[in-house]
Every structure is written in structure tokens, then in C-alpha cells.
Backbone as CSV, one residue per row, in Angstrom:
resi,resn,N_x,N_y,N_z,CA_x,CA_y,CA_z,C_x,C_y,C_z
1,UNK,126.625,-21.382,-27.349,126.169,-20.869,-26.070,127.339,-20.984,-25.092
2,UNK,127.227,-20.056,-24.488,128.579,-19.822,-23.125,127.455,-19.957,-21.927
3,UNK,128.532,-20.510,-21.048,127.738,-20.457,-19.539,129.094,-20.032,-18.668
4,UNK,129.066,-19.149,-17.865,130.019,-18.389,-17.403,129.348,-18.291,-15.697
5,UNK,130.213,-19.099,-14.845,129.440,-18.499,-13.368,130.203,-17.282,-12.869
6,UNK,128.599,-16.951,-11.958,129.370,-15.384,-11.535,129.566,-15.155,-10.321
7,UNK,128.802,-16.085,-9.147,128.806,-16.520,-8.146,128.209,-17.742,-7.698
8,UNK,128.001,-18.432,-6.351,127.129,-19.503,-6.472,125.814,-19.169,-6.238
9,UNK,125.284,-20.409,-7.933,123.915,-20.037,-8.191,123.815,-19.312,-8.707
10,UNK,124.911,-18.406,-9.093,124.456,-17.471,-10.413,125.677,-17.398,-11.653
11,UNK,124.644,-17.632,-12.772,125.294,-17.787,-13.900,125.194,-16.613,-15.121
12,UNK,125.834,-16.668,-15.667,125.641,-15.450,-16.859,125.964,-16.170,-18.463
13,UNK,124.738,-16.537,-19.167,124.847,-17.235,-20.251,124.257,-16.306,-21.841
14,UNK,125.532,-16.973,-22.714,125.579,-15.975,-23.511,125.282,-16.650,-24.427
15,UNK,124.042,-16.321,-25.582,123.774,-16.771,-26.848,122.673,-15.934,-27.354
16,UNK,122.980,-16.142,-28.799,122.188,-15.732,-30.219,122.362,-13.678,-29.869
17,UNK,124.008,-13.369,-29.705,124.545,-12.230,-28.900,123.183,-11.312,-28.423
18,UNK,123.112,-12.413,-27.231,122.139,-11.532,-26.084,123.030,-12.442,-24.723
19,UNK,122.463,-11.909,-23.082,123.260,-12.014,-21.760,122.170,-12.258,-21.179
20,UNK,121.860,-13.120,-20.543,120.815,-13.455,-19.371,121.697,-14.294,-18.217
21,UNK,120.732,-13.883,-17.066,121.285,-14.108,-16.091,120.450,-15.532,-15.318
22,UNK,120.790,-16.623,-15.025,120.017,-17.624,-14.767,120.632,-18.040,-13.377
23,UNK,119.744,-18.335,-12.523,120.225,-18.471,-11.009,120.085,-19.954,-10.560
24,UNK,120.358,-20.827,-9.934,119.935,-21.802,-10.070,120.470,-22.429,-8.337
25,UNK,119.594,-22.829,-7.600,119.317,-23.882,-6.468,118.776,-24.802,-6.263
26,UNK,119.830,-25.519,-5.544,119.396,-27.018,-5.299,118.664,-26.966,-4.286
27,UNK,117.442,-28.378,-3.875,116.721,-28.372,-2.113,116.575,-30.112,-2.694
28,UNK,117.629,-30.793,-1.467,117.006,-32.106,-1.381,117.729,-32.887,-2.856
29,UNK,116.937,-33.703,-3.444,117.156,-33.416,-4.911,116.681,-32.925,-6.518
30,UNK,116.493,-32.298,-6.132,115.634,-31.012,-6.924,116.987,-29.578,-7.058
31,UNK,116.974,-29.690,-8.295,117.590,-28.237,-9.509,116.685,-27.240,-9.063
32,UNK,116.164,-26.101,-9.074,115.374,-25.136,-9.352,116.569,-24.125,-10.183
33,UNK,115.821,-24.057,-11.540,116.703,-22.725,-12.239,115.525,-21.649,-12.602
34,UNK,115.942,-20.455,-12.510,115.457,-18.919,-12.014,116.116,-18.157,-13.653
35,UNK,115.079,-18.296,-14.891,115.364,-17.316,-15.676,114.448,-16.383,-16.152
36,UNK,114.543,-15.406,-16.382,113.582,-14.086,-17.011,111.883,-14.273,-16.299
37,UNK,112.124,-14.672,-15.065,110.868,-14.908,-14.717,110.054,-16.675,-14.875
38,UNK,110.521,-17.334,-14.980,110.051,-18.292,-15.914,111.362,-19.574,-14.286
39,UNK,110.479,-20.634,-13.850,111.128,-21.300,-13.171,110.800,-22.821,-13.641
40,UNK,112.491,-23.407,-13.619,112.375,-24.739,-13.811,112.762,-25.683,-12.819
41,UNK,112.231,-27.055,-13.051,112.539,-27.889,-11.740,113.586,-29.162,-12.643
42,UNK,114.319,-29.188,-11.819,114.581,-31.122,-12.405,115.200,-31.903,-11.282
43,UNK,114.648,-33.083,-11.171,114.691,-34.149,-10.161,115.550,-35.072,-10.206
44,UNK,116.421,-34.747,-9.585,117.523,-36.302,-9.809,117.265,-37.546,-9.206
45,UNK,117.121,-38.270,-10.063,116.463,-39.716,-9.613,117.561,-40.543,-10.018
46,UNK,118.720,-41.059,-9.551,119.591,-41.843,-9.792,119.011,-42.911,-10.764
47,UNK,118.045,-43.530,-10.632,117.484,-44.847,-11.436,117.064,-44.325,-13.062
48,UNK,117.333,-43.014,-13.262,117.120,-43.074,-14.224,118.412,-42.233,-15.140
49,UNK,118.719,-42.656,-16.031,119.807,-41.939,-17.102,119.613,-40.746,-17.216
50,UNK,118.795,-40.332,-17.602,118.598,-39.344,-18.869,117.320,-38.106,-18.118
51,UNK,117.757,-37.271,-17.853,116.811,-36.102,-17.359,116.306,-34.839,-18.046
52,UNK,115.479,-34.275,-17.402,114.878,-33.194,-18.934,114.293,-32.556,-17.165
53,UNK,114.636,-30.960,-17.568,114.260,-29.648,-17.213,112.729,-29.060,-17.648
54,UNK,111.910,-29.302,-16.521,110.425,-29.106,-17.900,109.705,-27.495,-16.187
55,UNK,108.983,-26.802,-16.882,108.698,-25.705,-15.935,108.011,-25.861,-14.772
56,UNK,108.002,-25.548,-13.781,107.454,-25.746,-12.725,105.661,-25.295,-12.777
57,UNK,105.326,-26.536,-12.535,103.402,-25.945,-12.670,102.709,-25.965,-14.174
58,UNK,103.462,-26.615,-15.357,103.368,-26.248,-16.310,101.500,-26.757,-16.506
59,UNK,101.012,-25.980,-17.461,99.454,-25.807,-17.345,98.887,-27.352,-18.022
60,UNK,97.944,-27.914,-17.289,97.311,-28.865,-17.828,95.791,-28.923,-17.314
61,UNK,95.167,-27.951,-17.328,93.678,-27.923,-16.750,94.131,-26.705,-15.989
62,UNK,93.933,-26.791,-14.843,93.647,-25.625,-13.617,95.503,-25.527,-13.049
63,UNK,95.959,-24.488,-13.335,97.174,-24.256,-12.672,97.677,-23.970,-11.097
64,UNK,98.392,-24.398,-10.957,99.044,-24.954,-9.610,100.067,-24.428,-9.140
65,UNK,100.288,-23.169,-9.114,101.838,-22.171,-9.230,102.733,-22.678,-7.449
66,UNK,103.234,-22.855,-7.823,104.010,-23.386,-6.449,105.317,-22.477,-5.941
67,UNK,105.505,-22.520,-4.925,107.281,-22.088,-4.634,108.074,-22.753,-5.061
68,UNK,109.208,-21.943,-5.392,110.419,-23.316,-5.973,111.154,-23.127,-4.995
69,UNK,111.156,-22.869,-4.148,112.477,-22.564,-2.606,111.712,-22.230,-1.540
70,UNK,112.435,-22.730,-0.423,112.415,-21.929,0.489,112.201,-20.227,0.310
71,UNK,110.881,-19.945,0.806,111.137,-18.022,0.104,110.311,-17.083,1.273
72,UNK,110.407,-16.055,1.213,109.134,-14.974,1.497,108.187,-14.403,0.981
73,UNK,106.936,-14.404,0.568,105.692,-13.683,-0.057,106.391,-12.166,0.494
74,UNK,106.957,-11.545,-0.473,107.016,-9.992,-0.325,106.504,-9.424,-0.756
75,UNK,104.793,-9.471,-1.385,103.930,-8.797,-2.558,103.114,-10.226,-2.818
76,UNK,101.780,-9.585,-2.702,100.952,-10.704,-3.382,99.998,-9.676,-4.749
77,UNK,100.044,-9.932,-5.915,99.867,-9.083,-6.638,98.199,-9.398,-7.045
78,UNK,97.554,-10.307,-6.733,96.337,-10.521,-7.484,95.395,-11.092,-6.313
79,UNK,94.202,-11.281,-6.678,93.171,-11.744,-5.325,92.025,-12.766,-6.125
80,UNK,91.723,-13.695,-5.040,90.607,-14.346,-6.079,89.700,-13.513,-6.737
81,UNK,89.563,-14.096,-7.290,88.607,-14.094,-8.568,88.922,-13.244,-9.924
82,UNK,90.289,-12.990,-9.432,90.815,-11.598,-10.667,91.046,-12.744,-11.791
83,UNK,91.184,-11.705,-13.026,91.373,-12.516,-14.343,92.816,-12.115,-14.407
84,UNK,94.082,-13.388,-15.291,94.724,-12.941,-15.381,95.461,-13.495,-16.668
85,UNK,96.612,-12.423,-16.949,96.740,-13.378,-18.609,98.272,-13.781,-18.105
86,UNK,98.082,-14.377,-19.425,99.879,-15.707,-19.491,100.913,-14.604,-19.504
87,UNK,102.157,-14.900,-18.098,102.848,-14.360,-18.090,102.737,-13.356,-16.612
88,UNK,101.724,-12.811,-16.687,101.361,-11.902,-15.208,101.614,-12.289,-14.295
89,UNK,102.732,-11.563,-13.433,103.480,-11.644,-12.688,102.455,-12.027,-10.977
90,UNK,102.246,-12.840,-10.442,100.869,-12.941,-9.362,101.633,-12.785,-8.173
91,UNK,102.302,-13.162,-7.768,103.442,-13.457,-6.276,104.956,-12.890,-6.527
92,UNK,105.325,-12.434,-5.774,106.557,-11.567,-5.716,107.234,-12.371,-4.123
93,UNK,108.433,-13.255,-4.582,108.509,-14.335,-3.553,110.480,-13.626,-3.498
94,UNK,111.026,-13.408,-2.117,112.510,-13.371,-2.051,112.897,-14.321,-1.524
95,UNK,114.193,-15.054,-2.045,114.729,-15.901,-1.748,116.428,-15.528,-1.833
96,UNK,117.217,-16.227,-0.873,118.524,-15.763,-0.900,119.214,-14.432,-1.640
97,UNK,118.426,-14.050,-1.141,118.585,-12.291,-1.221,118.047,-11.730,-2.895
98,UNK,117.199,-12.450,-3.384,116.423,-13.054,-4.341,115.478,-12.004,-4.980
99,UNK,114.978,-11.594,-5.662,113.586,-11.234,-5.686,113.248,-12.921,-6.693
100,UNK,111.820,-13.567,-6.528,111.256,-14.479,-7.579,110.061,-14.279,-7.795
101,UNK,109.821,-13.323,-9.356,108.478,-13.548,-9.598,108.170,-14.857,-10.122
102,UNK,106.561,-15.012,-9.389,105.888,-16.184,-9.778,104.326,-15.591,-10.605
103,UNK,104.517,-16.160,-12.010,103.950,-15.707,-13.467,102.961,-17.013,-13.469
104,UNK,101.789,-15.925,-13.921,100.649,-17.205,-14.455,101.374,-17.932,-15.840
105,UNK,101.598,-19.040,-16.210,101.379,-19.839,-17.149,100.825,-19.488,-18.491
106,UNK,99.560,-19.628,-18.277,98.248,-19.294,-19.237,97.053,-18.390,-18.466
107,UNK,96.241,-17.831,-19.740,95.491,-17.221,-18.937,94.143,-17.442,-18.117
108,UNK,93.606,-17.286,-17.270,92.831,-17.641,-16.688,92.224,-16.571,-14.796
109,UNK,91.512,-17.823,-14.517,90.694,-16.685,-12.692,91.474,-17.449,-11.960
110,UNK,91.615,-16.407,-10.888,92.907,-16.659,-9.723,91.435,-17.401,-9.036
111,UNK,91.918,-19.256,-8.850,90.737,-19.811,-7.912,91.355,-19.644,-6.695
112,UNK,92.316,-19.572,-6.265,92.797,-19.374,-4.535,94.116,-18.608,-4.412
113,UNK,94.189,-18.101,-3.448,95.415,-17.702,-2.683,95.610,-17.983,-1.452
114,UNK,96.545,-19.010,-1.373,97.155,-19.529,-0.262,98.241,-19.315,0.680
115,UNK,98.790,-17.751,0.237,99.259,-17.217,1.249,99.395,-15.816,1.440
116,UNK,99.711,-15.092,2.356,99.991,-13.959,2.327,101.268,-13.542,2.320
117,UNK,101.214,-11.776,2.488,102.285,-10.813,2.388,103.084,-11.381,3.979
118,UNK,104.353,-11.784,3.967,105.186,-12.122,5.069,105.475,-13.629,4.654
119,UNK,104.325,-14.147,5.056,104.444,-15.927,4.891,105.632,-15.945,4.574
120,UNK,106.451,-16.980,5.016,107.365,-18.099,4.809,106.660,-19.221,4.132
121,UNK,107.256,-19.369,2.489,106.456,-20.658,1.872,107.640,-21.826,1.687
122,UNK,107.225,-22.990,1.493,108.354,-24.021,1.223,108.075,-24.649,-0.338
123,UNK,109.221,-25.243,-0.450,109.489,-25.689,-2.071,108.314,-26.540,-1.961
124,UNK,107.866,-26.129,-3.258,106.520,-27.112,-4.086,104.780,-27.056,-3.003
125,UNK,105.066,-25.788,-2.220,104.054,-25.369,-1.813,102.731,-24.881,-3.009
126,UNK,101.897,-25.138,-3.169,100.959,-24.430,-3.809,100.998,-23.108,-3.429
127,UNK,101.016,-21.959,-4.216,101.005,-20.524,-3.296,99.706,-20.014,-4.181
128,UNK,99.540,-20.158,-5.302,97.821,-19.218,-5.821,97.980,-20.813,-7.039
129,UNK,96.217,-20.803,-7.279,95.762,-21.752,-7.422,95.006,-20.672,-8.888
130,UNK,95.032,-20.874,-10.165,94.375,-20.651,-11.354,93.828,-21.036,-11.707
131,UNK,91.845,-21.487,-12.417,91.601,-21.889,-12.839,91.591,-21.335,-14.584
132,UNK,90.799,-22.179,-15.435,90.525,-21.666,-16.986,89.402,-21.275,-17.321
């Protein structure tokens, strides 16, 4: 695997000859990396050695889709009570000149939406709420 930056926060990584583009910002101490739709968090906690990259919101009962940045709701794609499957794109969030879709997990009913089209959301905001 190659990791090649192309600007800051954006990287261009090359393996199994395919090119993806992975974006990645810091807030505080918190990683957020931005690939194919799909967002990860990792927390630097000095007290501990050894860190692991695991997805933001990852599903354990009722999903919890959050912002990973500072962003804008530019598109809210779904409304309570819609059904939706793993992967479906629900929030359309820009960030540093950004587009970030935010993807259901697993599938399931949109139990809330907590913001609208404009909103300004902040990192680790809840923005739509999924149940199973």
C-alpha cells in the first residue's frame, strides 16, 4: 500500500491496483478520516499506547449517525419514519469545501432528525437517529 499526500488532509492511497482518495481532519484530539463514504474517528489519548481507527456510530442496537466536523446540512435526504437500508446515503453534510455523505450503517426506520437543510452541526453531534 502507498499513501501519497495531495494536499492538507488529502491523501491518495494506492492498493490491490485500485486509487482512493481519503481525507482526513483533526478537531481537538480526534482523527476524523473521510473514505468512499464511510467515516472514521480515532482519539488520541496519550495514556494509552496502542490505538485502533473503528467507524464513527458503528451499529449496536439503535444507530446514532453523528457529524464528524464542524459542517453544513446541505441536503437532508430521508424523514422520520422512512425505512432505510445499510449504506443509504441520509445527510449530505459540507465541510472545508467538502461534500460528506453521512450513510446508514445497517438497515433500519429513521427514529429522528435532528437537523435541518442550512444548520451548522458540530463534531459528534447526533444529526438522524435510526432505529432496527
Amino acid at each position: 500500500m502507498t499513501v501519497t499526500p495531495v494536499r492538507p488532509g488529502e491523501y491518495r492511497v494506492e492498493h490491490d491496483d485500485r486509487q482512493d482518495i481519503v481525507y482526513v481532519a483533526e478537531h481537538d484530539d480526534t482523527l476524523w478520516a473521510f473514505w468512499n463514504g464511510h467515516v472514521f474517528r480515532e482519539e488520541r489519548r496519550r495514556e494509552e499506547p496502542e490505538k485502533t481507527a473503528t467507524p464513527a456510530g458503528t451499529p449496536a442496537g439503535p444507530q446514532r449517525l453523528m457529524a464528524p466536523m464542524p459542517a453544513t446540512v446541505i441536503k437532508l435526504l430521508v424523514s422520520k419514519g422512512q425505512q432505510v437500508r445499510k449504506g443509504d446515503t441520509v445527510v449530505l453534510l459540507e465541510a472545508m469545501k467538502m461534500e460528506l455523505p453521512v450513510r446508514a450503517l445497517a438497515d433500519g426506520t429513521v427514529a429522528a432528525v435532528n437537523c435541518r437543510e442550512g444548520d451548522l452541526v458540530q463534531p459528534e453531534q447526533v444529526i438522524v437517529e435510526i432505529g432496527n
